[in-house]
C-alpha positions as CSV (number, residue, x, y, z in Angstrom):
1,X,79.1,145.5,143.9
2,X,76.6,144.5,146.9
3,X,76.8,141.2,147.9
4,X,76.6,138.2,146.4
5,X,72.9,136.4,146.8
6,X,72.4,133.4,149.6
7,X,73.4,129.6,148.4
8,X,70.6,127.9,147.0
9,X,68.2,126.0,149.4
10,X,64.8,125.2,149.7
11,X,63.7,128.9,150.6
12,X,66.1,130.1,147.6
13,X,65.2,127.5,144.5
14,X,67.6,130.1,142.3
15,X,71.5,129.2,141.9
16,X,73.5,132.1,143.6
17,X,75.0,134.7,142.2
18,X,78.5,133.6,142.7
19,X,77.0,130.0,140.8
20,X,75.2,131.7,138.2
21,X,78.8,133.6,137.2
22,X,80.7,130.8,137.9
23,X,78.4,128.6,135.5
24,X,78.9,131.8,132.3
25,X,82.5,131.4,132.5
26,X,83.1,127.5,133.0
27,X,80.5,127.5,129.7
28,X,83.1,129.8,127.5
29,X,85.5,127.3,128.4
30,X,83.5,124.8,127.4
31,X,82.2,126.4,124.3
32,X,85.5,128.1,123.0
33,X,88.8,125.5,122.3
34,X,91.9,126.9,124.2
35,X,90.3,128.9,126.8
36,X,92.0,127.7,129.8
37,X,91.0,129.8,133.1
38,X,89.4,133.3,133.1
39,X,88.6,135.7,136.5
40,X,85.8,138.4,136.6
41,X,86.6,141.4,138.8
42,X,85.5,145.2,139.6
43,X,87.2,147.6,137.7
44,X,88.3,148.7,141.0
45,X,90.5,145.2,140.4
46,X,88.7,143.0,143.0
47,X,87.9,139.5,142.6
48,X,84.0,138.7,142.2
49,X,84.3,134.8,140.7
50,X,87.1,132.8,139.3
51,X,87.6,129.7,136.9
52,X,91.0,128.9,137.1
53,X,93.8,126.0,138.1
54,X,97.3,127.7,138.0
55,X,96.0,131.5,137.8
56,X,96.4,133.6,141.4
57,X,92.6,135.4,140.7
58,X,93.3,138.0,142.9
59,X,96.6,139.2,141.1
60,X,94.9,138.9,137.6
61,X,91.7,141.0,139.2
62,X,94.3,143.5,140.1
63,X,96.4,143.5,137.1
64,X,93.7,143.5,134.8
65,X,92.1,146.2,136.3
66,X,95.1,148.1,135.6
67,X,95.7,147.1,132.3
68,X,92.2,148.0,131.4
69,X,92.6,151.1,132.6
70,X,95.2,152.6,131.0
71,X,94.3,150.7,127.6
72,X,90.9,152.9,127.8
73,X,92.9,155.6,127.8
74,X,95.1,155.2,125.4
75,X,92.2,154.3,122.8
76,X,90.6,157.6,124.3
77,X,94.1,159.6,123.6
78,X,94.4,157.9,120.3
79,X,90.7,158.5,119.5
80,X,89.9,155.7,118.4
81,X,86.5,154.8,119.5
82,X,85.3,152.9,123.0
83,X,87.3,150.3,123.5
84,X,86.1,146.5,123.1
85,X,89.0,144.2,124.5
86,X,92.8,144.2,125.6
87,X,94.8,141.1,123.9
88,X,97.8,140.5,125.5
89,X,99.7,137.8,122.7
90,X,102.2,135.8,124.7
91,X,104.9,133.2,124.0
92,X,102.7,130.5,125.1
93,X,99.1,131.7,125.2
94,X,97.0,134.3,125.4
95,X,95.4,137.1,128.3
96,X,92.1,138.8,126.6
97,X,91.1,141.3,129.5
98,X,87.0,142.6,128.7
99,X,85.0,145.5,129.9
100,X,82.0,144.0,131.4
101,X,79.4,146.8,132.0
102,X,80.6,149.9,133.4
103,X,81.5,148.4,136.6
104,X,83.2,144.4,135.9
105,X,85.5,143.1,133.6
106,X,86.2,139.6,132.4
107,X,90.2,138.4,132.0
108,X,90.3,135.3,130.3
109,X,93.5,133.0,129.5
110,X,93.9,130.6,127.1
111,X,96.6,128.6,125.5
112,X,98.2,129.0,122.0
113,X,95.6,127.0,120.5
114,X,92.7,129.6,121.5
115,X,90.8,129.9,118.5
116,X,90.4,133.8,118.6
117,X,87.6,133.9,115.9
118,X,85.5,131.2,117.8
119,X,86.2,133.9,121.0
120,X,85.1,136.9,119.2
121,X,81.8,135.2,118.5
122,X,81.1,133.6,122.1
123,X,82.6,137.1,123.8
124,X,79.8,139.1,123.5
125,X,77.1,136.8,124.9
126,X,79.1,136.0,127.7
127,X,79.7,139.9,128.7
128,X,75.9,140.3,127.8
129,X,75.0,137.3,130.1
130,X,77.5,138.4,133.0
131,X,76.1,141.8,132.6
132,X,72.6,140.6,133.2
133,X,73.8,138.4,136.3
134,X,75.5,141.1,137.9
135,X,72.4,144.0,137.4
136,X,70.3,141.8,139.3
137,X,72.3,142.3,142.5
138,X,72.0,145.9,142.3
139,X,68.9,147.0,144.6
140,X,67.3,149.9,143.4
């Protein structure tokens, strides 16, 4: 990933990179009921934003990097199809780790409330508007 874009001032009227992602995830919290904190990170398991409370971002960038990982391959060994999203059901939430792209992912927590079909709707925007955030810093 290069680096993320200058904070905004009066030479740079946009919101920054790092505010433009931060914004896409605190709105899926917002939008979705139980989703409590989620981290986006390379699939290399680095952290690029976080909107969390009680998460370490870093560990989840690395673990989720893993986790997506070998889940890709196991839908690969299985052949299955490409795979869509990692949900890990625990005894008092939920960790839903997303390819974003070919190069990001999004890991998001929520409680045991998370309404899951409410997710699967707002998901696929939120990738698709990460996605679009993140191409922008790519110079060609």
């Amino acid at each position: 990933m290069g680096p993320l874009s200058p904070p905004l001032s009066e030479e740079n009227p946009e919101p920054s990179q790092s505010a433009q992602l931060t914004g896409i995830l605190t709105s899926l919290r917002d939008r979705v009921m139980g989703v409590s904190e989620s981290v986006l990170s390379t699939v290399d398991g680095l952290l690029v934003v976080a909107d969390t409370d009680t998460a370490h971002p870093e560990s989840i960038a690395a673990l989720a990097a893993a986790t997506l990982g070998v889940s890709r391959r196991i839908a690969e060994q299985a052949n299955v199809g490409v795979l869509r999203e990692v949900v890990a059901r625990c005894g008092a939430g939920h960790v839903i780790v997303l390819a974003v792209g070919e190069r990001a992912l999004l890991t998001v927590m929520g409680d045991d409330g998370l309404d899951i079909a409410a997710f699967q709707r707002e998901s696929p925007a939120t990738v698709e508007e990460l996605t679009k955030v993140l191409a922008a810093d790519v110079a060609y």
